[in-house]
N, C-alpha and C positions, 0 to 999 in steps of 0.2 A: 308965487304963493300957492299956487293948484300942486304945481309938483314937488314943493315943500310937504303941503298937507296928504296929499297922496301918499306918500313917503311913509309917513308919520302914519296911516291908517297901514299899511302892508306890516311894519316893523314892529306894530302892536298887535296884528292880529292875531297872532300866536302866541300867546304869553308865558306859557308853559311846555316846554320840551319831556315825551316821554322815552324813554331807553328801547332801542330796539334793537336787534341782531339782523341783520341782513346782509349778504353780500354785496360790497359795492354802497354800501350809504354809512354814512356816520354813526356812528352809536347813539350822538347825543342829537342826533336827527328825528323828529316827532312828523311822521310816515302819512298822520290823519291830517286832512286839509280841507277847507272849505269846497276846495276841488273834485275831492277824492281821493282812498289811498295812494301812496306813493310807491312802486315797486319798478326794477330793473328785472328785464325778464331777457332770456338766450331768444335767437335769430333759431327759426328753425331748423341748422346748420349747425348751433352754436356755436359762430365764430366770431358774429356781432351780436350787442345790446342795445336793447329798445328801454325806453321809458316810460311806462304807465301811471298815468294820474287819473285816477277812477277811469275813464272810458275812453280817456286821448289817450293817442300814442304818439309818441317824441321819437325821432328816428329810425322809425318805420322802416328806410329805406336800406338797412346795414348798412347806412355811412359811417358808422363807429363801432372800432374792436372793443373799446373801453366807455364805462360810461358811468359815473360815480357821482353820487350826491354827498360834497365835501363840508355843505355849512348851513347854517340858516339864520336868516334873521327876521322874524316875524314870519311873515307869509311868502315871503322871497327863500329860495335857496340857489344855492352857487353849486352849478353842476362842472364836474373837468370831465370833459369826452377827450376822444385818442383815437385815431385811425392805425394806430401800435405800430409805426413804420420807424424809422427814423430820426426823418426829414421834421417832422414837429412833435415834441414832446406831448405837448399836450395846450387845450385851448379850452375854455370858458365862456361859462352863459348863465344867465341869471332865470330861474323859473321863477312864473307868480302862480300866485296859488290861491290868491284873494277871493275869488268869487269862482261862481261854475264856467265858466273859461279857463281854461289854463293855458299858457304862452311862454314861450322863450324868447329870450332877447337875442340879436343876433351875437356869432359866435366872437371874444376878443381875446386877447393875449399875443405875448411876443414869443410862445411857442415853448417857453421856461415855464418848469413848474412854480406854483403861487410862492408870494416872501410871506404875507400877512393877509389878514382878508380883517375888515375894519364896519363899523356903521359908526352914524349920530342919527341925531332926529331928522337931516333931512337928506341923508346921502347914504348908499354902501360903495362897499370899496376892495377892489380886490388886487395887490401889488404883486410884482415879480421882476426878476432882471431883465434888462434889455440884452435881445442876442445880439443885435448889430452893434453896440455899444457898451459891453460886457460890467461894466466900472456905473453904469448908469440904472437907478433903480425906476420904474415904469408903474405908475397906477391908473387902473380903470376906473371913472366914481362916475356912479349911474343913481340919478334921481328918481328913478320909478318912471321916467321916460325916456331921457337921454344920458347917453355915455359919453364922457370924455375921458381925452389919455394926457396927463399931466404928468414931468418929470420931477419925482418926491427927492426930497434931502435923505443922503447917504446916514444909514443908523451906525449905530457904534458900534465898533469890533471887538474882539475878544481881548484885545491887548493892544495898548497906547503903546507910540513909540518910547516912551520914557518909563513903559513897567520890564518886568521879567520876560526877553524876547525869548526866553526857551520855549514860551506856550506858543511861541509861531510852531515848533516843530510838528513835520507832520501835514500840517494844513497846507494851501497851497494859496501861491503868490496873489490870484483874484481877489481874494479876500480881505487882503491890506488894499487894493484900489478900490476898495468898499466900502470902504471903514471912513466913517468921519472926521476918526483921528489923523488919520494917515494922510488924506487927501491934501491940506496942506504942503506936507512935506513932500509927497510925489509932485504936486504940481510943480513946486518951484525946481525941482530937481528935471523933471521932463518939459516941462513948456507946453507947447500945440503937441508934443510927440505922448502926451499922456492918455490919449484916446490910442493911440496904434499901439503903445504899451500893455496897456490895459486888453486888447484883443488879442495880441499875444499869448499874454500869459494868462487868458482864458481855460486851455487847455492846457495844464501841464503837471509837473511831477513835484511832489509835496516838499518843504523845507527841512532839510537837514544838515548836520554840525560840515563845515569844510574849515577844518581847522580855528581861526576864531571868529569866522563870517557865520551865518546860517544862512543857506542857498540853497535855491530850487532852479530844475533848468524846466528848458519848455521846447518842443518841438514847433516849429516854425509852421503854418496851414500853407501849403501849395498857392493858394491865392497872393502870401506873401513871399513869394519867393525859396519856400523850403530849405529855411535856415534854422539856427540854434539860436537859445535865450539865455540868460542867466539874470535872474536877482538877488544880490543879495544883501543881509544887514550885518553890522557889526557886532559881535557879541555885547563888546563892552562900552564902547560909545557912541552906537546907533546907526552911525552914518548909512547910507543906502546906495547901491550902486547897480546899475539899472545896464545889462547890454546886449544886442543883437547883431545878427548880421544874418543878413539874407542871402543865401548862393554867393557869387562870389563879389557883392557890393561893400563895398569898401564896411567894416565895423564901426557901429554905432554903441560907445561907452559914455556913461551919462554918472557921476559922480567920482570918488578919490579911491579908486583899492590901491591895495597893498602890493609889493611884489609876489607875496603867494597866491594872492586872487587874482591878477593878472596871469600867472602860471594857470588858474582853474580856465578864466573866460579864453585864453587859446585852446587850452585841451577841449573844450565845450565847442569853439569854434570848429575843431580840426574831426570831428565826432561825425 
């Protein structure tokens, strides 16, 4: 009940959002705080960004090249910092702003930028993809004290298997093991191989016409062997056909092609 009502005091305490221009904060971000203004100021370097909340300062230390306040709810906003390497896209923290303290929550994320950032009366919530599990969507939901990480249901994709598959073209394979519609169909099709599927074709090259399939292939990560992928679908009656093969381990085909997609999944192989 404390960290219900707690909640419920942060997400009201600001009831009105005004427009501001600044670099690095939201537009529809209201900058004045019970706290202090809110500003992101250069490292005297200016290589890293600090964050000022009237008289605190948030990462003082240039442990961040990026530092951006992306949302607000009430008295809380949702900062994404960067150390602009690589290795992590980027991670999240929640500022309070509630009284003359201001604090941050420690830093969370699966290093993918946000899917949704969400509240109720006694929760916010900030989602993104999971990187170890590519096909798996991942939410933070922090009560004004504690965070926890919950794995949320797959939202819906741009196109069912049973609409117009032209609008796959283009996009890329990830995106159908995301999809709520799709996951069915993949599941029964892959089994337990729907997770190593799914990180696959994490990285890969967007879907286009291969005569009457639409396929996308994917280069294999070194961790799996440094092989070739292909997915694809049927133009006209759906089917899906799923195949890899790692160096030189025997190929893994998972659904019915034709003789001509069998012609592509060697040439893809032999690549």
């Amino acid at each position: 009940m404390k960290a219900r009502s707690t909640l419920c005091a942060l997400l009201l305490g600001c009831a009105v959002a005004t427009s501001v221009s600044a670099q690095n904060i939201a537009p529809d971000v209201d900058v004045a705080t019970a706290a202090g203004q809110i500003a992101i100021v250069d490292s005297a370097d200016g290589w890293a960004r600090h964050l000022h909340v009237g008289d605190t300062v948030f990462f003082g230390n240039d442990a961040y090249r990026f530092v951006n306040v992306i949302d607000q709810r009430g008295a809380l906003y949702l900062l994404e910092v960067s150390e602009g390497g690589n290795g992590c896209g980027a991670l999240y923290t929640w500022l309070h702003t509630e009284d003359g303290a201001p604090r941050v929550t420690q830093e969370f994320g699966t290093c993918a930028s946000y899917f949704d950032i969400g509240s109720d009366s006694e929760t916010v919530s900030a989602s993104m993809w999971s990187t170890t599990k590519p096909a798996d969507l991942v939410g933070f939901v922090y009560d004004g004290s504690v965070m926890r990480e919950v794995t949320l249901d797959p939202p819906a994709g741009r196109v069912a298997p049973d609409d117009d598959l032209e609008v796959l073209l283009g996009t890329h394979p990830i995106a159908i093991f995301r999809a709520a519609e799709w996951r069915p169909v993949l599941r029964a099709l892959l089994g337990q191989d729907f997770a190593e599927a799914a990180e696959i074709f994490d990285l890969s090259h967007g879907f286009e016409h291969k005569g009457a399939w639409i396929a996308a292939q994917a280069d294999m990560s070194p961790r799996r062997g440094q092989g070739r992928a292909l997915l694809a679908v049927h133009r006209t009656d759906g089917r899906v056909v799923v195949a890899w093969r790692a160096a030189e381990a025997i190929p893994v085909i998972r659904g019915t092609p034709d003789a001509p997609l069998n012609d592509l999944i060697s040439e893809v192989f032999a690549q």
